[in-house]
C-alpha positions in Angstrom: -82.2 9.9 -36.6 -82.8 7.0 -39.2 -80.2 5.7 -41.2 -81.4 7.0 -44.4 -82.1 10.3 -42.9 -78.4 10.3 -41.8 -77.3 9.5 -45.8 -78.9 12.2 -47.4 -78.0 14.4 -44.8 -74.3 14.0 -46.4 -71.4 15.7 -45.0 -68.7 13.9 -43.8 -71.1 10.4 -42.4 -68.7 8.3 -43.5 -70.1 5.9 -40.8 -73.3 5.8 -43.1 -72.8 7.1 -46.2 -72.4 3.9 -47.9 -75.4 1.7 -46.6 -78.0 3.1 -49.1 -75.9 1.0 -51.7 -74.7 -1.9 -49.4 -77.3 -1.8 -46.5 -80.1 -2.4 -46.7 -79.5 -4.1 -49.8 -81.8 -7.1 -49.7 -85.0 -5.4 -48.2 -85.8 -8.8 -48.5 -88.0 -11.8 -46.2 -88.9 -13.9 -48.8 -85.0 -15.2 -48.9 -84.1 -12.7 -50.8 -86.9 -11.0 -53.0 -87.3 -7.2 -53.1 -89.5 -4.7 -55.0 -90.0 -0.7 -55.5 -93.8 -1.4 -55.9 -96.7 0.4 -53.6 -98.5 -1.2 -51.0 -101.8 -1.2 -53.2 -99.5 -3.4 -55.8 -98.0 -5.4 -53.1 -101.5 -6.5 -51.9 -102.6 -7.1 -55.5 -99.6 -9.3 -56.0 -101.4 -11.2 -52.7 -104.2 -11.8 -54.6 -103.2 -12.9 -57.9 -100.7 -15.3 -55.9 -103.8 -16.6 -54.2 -105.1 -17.1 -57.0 -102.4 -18.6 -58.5 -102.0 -21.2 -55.3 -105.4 -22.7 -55.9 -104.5 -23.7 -59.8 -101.4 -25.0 -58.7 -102.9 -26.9 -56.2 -104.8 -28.9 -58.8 -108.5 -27.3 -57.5 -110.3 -26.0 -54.6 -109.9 -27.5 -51.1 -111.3 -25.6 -49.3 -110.0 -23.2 -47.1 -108.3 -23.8 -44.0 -111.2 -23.7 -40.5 -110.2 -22.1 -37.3 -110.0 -26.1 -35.5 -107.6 -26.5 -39.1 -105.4 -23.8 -37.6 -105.6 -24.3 -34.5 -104.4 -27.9 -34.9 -101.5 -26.2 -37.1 -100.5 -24.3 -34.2 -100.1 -27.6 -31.8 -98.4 -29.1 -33.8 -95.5 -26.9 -34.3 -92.6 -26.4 -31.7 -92.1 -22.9 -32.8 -94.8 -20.1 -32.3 -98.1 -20.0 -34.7 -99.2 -16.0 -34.4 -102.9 -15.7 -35.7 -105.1 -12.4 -35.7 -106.6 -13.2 -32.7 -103.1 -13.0 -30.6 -101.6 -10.3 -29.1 -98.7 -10.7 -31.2 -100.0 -10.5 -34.2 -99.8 -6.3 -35.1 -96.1 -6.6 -34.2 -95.5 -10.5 -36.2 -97.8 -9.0 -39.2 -95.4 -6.0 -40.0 -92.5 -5.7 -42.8 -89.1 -3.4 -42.3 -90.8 -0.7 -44.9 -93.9 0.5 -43.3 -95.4 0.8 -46.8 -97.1 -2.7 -46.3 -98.4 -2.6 -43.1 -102.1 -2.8 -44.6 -101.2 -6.3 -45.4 -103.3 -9.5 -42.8 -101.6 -12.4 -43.5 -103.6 -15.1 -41.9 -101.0 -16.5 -39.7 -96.9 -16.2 -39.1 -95.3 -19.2 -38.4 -91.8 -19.2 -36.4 -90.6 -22.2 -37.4 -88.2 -23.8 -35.4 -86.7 -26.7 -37.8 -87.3 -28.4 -40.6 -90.3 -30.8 -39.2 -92.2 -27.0 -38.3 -91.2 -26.0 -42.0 -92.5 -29.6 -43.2 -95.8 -28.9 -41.2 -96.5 -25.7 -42.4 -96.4 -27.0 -46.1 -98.1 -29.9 -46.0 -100.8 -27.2 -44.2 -100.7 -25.4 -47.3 -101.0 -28.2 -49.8 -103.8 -29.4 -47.6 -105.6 -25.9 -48.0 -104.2 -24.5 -50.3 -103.2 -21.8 -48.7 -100.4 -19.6 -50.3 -97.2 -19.6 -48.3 -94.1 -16.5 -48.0 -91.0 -17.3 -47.0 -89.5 -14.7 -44.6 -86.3 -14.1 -43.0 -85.9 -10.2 -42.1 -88.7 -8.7 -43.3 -86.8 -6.2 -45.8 -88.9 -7.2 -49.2 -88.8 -4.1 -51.9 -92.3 -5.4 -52.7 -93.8 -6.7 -49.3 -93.7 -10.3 -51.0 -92.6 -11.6 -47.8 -95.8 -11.2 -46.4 -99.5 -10.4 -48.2 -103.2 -11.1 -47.8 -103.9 -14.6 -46.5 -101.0 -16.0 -46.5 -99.0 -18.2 -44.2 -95.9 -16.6 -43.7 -92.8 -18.7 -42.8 -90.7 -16.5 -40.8 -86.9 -18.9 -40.6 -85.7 -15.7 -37.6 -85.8 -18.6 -35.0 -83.0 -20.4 -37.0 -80.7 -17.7 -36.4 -77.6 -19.6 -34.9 -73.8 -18.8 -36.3 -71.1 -21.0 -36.0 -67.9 -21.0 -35.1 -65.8 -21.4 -38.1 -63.7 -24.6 -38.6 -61.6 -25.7 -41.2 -62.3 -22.1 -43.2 -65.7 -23.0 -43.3 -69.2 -21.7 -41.0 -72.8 -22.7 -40.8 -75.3 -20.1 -40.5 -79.1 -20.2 -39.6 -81.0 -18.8 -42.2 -82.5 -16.5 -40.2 -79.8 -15.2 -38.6 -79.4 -10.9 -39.0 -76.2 -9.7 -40.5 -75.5 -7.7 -37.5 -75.6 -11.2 -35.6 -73.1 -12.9 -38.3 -70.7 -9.8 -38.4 -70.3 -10.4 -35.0 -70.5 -13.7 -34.7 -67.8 -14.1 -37.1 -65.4 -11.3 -35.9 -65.5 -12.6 -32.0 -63.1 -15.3 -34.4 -61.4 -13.0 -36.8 -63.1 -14.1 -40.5 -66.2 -12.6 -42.0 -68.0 -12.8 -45.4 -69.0 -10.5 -47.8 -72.4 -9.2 -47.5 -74.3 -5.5 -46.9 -74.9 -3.0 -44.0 -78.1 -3.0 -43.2 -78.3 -5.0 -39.9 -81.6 -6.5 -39.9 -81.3 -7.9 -43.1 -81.5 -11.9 -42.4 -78.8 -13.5 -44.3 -80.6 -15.9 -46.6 -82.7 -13.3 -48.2 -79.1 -11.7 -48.8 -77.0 -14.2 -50.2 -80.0 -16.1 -52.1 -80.4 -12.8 -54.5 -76.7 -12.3 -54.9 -75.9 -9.8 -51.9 -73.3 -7.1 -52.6 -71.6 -5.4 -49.9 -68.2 -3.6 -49.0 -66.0 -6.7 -49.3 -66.9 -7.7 -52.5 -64.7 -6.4 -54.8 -61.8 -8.2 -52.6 -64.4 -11.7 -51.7 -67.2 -12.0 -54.6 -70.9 -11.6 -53.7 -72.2 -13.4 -50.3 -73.5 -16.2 -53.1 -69.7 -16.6 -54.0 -68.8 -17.6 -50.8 -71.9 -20.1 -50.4 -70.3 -24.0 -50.2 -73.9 -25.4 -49.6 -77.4 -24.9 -48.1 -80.1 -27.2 -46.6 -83.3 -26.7 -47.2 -87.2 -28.1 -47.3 -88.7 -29.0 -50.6 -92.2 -28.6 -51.6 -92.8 -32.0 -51.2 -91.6 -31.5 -47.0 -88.4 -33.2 -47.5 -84.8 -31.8 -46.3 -82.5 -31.3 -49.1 -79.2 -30.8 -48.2 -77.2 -29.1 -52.2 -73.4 -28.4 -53.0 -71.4 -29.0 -55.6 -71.8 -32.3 -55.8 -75.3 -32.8 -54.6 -78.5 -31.2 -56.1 -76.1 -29.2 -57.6 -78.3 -27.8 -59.8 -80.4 -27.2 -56.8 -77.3 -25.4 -55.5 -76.6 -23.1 -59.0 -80.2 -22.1 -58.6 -80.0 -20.9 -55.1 -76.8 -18.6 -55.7 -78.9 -16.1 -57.7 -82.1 -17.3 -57.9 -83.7 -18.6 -54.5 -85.9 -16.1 -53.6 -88.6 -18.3 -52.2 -88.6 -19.9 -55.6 -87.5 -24.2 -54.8 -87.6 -24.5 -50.8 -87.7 -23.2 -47.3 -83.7 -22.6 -46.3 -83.1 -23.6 -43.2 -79.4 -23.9 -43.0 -76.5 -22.2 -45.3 -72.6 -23.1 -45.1 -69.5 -20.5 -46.1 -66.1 -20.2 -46.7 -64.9 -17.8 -44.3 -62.6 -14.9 -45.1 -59.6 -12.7 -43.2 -61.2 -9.4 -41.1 -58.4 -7.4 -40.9 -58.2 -3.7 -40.5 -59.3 -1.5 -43.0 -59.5 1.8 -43.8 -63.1 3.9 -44.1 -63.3 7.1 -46.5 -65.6 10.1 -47.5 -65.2 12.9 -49.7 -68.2 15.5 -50.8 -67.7 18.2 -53.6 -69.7 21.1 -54.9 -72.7 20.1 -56.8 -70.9 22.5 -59.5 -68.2 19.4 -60.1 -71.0 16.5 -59.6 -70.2 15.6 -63.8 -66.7 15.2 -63.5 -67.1 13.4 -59.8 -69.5 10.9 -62.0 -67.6 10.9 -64.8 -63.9 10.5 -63.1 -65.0 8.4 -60.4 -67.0 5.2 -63.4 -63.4 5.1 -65.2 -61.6 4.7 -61.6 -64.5 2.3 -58.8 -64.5 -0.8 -60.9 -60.5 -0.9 -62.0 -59.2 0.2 -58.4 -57.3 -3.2 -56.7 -60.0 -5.9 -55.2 -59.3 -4.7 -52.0 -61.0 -0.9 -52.5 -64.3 -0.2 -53.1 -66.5 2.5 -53.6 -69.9 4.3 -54.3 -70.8 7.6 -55.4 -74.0 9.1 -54.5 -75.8 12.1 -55.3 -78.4 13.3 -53.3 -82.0 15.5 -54.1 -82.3 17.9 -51.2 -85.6 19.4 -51.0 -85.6 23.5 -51.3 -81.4 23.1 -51.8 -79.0 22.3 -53.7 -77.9 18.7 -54.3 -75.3 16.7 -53.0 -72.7 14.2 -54.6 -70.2 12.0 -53.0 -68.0 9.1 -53.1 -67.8 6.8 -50.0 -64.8 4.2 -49.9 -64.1 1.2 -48.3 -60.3 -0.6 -48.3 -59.3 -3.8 -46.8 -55.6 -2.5 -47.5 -53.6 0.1 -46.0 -54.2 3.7 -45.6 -51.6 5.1 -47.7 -52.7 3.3 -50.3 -56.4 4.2 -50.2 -55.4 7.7 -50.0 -53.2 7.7 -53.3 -56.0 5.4 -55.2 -58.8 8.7 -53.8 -56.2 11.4 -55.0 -56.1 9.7 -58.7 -59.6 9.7 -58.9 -59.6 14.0 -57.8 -56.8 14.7 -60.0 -57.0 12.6 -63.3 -57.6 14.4 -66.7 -60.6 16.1 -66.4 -61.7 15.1 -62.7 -63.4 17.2 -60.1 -59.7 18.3 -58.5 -59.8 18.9 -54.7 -62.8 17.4 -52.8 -64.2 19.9 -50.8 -64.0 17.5 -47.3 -61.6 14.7 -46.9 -62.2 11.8 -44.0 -60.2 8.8 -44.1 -60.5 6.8 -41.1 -58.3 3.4 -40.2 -60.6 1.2 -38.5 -61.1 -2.8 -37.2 -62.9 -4.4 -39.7 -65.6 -5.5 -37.4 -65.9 -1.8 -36.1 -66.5 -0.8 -40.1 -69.5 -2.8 -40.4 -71.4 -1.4 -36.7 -70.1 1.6 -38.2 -71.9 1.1 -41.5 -75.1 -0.5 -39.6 -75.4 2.9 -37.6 -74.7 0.6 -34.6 -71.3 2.3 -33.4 -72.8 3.4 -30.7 -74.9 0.6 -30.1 -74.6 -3.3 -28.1 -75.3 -5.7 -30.6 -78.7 -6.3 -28.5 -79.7 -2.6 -29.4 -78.6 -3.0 -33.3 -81.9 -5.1 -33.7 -85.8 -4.5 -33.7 -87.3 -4.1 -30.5 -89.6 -7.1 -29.4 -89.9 -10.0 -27.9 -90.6 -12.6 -31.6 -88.1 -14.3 -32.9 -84.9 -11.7 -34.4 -85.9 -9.2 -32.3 -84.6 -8.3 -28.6 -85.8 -6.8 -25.6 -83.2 -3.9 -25.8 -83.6 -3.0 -29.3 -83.4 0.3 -30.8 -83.9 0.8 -34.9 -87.0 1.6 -35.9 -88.7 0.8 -39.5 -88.6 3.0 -42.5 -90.6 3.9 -45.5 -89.0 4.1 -49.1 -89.4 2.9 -52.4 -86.5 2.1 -54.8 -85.7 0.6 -58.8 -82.3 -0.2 -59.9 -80.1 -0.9 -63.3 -77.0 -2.4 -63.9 -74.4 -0.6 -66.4 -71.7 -2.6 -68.5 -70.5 0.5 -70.0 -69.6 4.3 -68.6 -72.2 6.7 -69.3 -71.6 9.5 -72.0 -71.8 13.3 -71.1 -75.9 12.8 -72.0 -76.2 10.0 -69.6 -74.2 12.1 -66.8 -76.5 15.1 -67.2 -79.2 13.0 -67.4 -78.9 11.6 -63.8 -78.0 15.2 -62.4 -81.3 16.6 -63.9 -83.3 14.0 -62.6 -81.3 14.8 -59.1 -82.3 18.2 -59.8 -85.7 17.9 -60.2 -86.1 15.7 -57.0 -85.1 18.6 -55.0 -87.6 21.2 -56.5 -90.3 18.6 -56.4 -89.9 18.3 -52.7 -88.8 14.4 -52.8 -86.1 13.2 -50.6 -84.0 10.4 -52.7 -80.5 9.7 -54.3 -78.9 7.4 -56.7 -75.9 5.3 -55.1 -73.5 4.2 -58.1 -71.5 1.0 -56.6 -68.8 -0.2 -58.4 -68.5 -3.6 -59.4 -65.9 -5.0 -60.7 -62.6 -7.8 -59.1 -63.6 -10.7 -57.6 -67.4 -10.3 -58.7 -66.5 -10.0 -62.3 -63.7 -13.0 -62.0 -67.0 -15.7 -61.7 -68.3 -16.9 -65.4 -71.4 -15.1 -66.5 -73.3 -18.4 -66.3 -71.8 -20.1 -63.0 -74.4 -19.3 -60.9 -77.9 -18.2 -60.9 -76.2 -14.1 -61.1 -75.2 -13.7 -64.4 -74.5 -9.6 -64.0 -70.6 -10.2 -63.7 -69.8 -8.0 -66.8 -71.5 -4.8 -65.3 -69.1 -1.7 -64.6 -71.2 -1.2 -61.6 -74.8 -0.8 -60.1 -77.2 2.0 -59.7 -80.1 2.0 -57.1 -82.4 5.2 -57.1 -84.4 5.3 -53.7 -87.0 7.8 -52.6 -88.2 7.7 -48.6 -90.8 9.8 -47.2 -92.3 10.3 -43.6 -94.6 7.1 -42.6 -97.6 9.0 -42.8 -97.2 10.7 -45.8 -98.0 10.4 -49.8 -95.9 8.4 -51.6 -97.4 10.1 -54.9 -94.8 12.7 -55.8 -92.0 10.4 -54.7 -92.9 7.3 -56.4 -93.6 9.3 -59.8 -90.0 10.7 -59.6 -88.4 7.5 -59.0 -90.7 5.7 -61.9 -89.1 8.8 -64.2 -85.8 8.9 -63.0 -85.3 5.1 -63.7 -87.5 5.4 -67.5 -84.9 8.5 -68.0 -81.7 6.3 -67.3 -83.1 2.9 -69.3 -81.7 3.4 -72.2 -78.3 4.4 -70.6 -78.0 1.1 -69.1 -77.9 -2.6 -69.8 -81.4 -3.0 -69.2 -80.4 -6.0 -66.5 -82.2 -5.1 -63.0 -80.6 -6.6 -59.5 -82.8 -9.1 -58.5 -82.6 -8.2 -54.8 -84.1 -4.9 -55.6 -87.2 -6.5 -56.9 -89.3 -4.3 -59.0 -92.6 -4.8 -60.0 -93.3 -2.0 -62.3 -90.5 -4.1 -64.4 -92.3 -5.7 -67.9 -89.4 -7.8 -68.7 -88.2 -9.2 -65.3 -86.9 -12.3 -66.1 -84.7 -11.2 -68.3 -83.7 -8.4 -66.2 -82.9 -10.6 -63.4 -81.8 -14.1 -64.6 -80.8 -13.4 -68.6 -79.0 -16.2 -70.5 -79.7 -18.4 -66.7 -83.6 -18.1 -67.6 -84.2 -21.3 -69.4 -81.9 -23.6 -67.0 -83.9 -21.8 -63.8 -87.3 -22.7 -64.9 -86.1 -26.6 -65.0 -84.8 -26.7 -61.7 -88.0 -25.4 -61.1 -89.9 -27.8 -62.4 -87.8 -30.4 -60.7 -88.2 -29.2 -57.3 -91.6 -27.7 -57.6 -93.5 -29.2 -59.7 -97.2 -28.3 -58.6 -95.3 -24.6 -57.7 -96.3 -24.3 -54.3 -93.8 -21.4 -54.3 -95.6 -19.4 -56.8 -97.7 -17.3 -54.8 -95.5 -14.2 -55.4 -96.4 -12.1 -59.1 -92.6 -12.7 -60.0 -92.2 -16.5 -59.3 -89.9 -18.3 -61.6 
């Protein structure tokens, strides 16, 4: 059964119930973009970037002959996958089968930065339109599209030991790979479920996860990156080189300024921790929402939480609250009994499961990989990030997000449970997760980085999924009128991780007051924007 299928199946998963808010919470190749749009306005976006390639490459060169590729392919060290190769159904495909329409014209696995170097001085060459990818998770497909060279970084997938409090990570390396990693030496970093996410596309967006209401966002524990510029050099940006480079890539560096080949963390503790799950009748979903926005985001850093409520097709819906403590158990368990029991909360939950756990054991738990080897908790394959042995499959979904400053009022409450509602009697399978934001994410200044939603209350993703083979139609009409219903409840900021196309006003959504400062570095680092070949390029 697929992870998703597992969340909306509620009832006491606790092992999964929280990876629709903190899983797969990149979706992202293109270091970090994502998108809710359909595959017909993914493969426009392909065009239009095309399009956009060639003016930025200061007019037609041509495009790129077979003997041009070829020679391409020679003179990499990593693996050039082209139509003609075997490979190339398996290289061509995204995480959401949504895009699998989408013929790039050839997937680079770059090896290090000389392969990156190659590829772009290909594309300047022919201007050919480049997408950066690292897992393959994009909302939008943008880390792939028609004609493009994709950049897949999987290859660079290597993680550290830590030393001095600090790691080095491949960018292409999959969270499952870094929790591990990390754990065999008792430290972690904040960052989400989903377990072939790759860990630039997180962290690059922001990347929210269990931890971060006791770390910060993975960005927050970034202490530099490497990467190639546009012009093919290696950049290596911290605090005190590039650093403007290095603001713009903790929020912002999607694919916008550079190929990353290398980023560096500050390690944290991986203690125990303590897992929770708690479902009551749809009857008391209002005062669940309403009890449980006064008490996520003010709980101590070390608890977090996310309530979800689920559309069940020819049933009644589902809300729950999933919980996630890096203290101890007694206190997790007083923290869950003020949220049942304050003035005018839901009272007794119907079903109760805290479970004490090693934090490594948490995240497999939360990557549906408790059962799993680590070589199992990947794709099967045999290209770069994927293993001979492995066992998840892809998915198909669509999803749109908001951020929220504020608690909703009683008309905002019954507003999401009505849009819930009408999910389940339109036969769509999808949810909203509310995750609560909030401690350390909240303690960085609005402006400090490149994610400048660190006054929200907390986050709300709406997601539909549907069998591979079917219509999106009905699904992606509910989720486009659940998230117009709940605009004007929210701040009108959108997490940049959970790219949306259908989105008018995404700069602002995304970036805000960092907007003006963004397009600069932008213009510093790419000037001719050879990384504009996506429809929401800075």
């Amino acid at each position: 059964m697929k992870r998703r299928t597992l969340l909306q199946a509620g009832g006491g998963l606790a092992a999964t119930s929280v990876a629709l808010a903190t899983g797969c919470d990149n979706k992202t190749g293109k270091a970090g973009a994502a998108s809710s749009g359909a595959a017909t306005e993914a493969a426009a976006g392909a065009g239009a970037a095309q399009t956009n390639a060639a003016a930025a490459g200061g007019g037609a060169k041509g495009r790129a002959s077979q003997s041009s590729w070829t020679a391409l392919g020679k003179s990499l060290d990593g693996k050039l996958v082209r139509a003609s190769d075997a490979a190339y159904a398996t290289a061509r495909r995204l995480y959401n089968t949504r895009y699998d329409s989408l013929k790039p014209s050839a997937i680079a696995y770059v090896k290090h930065p000389a392969d990156i170097a190659e590829c772009l001085s290909f594309a300047r060459r022919y201007d050919t339109p480049v997408a950066i990818r690292s897992g393959g998770h994009s909302y939008a497909g943008w880390s792939s599209g028609n004609g493009k060279l994709i950049i897949d970084v999987s290859a660079l997938s290597k993680v550290g030991a830590p030393s001095g409090g600090t790691t080095r990570i491949g960018a292409g390396a999959k969270l499952i790979d870094v929790y591990e990693g990390l754990g065999a030496h008792g430290v972690t970093i904040p960052g989400g479920s989903c377990p072939t996410v790759g860990i630039s596309g997180l962290t690059l967006g922001g990347g929210h996860g269990v931890a971060s209401r006791a770390y910060g966002l993975t960005c927050d524990s970034l202490v530099g990156a490497t990467l190639v510029t546009a012009d093919g050099k290696t950049v290596d940006c911290d605090r005190k080189q590039h650093a403007d480079l290095f603001w713009a890539l903790r929020g912002a560096g999607n694919g916008n300024f550079g190929v990353v080949t290398e980023l560096r963390f500050r390690t944290h503790p991986a203690p125990r921790a303590v897992m929770a799950y708690l479902t009551w009748p749809w009857a008391k979903a209002a005062k669940v929402v309403a009890s449980w926005q006064k008490w996520g985001p003010v709980q101590a850093d070390e608890i977090w939480s996310a309530c979800h409520l689920d559309a069940r097709p020819g049933n009644t819906p589902s809300v729950s609250v999933a919980a996630f403590s890096l203290g101890g158990y007694r206190e997790l368990q007083n923290a869950l009994d003020k949220l049942a029991d304050q003035p005018g909360g839901p009272g007794p939950a119907k079903s109760v499961r805290l479970t004490p756990t090693g934090y490594l054991d948490a995240m497999e738990s939360y990557a549906g990989c408790s059962t799993k080897s680590t070589a199992q908790c990947h794709m099967p394959g045999s290209l770069p990030g994927q293993t001979g042995s492995g066992q998840l499959g892809r998915e198909t979904y669509a999803a749109r997000s908001h951020f929220f400053d504020s608690s909703l009022s009683a008309t905002g409450i019954r507003t999401l449970m009505d849009q819930i509602e009408a999910g389940g009697r339109k036969g769509v399978s999808g949810n909203v997760a509310l995750t609560a934001l909030g401690g350390a994410i909240n303690r960085v200044g609005r402006t400090d980085t490149a994610f400048v939603h660190r006054g929200s209350k907390f986050l709300a993703q709406y997601l539909t999924s549907w069998p591979a083979n079917g219509s999106p139609g009905t699904h992606t009409a509910w989720l486009n009128s659940f998230h117009d219903a709940m605009r004007r409840h929210s701040s009108g900021a959108a997490y940049q991780n959970y790219t949306d196309p259908g989105l008018t006003n995404w700069k602002s959504a995304y970036y805000g007051a960092a907007a003006t400062r963004l397009a600069e570095v932008k213009r510093t680092y790419d000037p001719q924007r050879l990384f504009s070949t996506f429809p929401q390029a800075l």
